[in-house]
N, C-alpha and C positions, 0 to 999 in steps of 0.2 A: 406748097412747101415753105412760103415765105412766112402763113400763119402757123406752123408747126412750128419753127423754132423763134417764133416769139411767143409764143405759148412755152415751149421748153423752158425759155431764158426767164420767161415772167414766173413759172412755177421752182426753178431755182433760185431766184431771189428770196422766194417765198420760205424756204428752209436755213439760209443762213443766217438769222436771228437766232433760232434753236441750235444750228453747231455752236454757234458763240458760247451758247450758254453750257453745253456741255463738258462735264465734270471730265480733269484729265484722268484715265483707265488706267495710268502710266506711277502716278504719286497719290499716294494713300497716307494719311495722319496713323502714327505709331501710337502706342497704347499712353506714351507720354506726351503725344498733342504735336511731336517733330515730323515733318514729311518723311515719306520712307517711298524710295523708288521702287516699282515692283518691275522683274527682268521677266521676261517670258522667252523662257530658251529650250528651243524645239530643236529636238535631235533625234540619230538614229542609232542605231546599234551596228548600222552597217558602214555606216559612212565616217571614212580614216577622219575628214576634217572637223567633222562630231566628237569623233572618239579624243583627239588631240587638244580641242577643246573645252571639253570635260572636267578634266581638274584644275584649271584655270577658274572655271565659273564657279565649281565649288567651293572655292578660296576665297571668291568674294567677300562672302557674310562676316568670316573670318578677317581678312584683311583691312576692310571698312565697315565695321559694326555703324 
């Protein structure tokens, strides 16, 4: 058990060079080269605190171009 997780721990050391280097999914360069945050907002049709939500997040682009 004891060579299992220093196997585990040695094969996760192994990967965090590459999250370092991974590109944020979150801020994207706008067509004039400025950062633009991208929102990913998952909702339902059913759910009150989705629906309440809704024209709040739509207001965004509008509020802070």
């Amino acid at each position: 058990m004891k060579r299992f997780a220093v196997l585990v721990l040695f094969c996760l050391t192994l990967l965090v060079p590459f999250a370092a280097r991974a590109e944020d999914p979150w801020i994207v360069k706008g067509a004039d080269g400025t950062p633009q945050v991208q929102l990913y907002f998952f909702w339902s049709l059913t759910c009150p605190h989705c629906t309440a939500a809704h024209p709040y997040i739509e207001a965004i682009p509008q509020a802070r171009p």
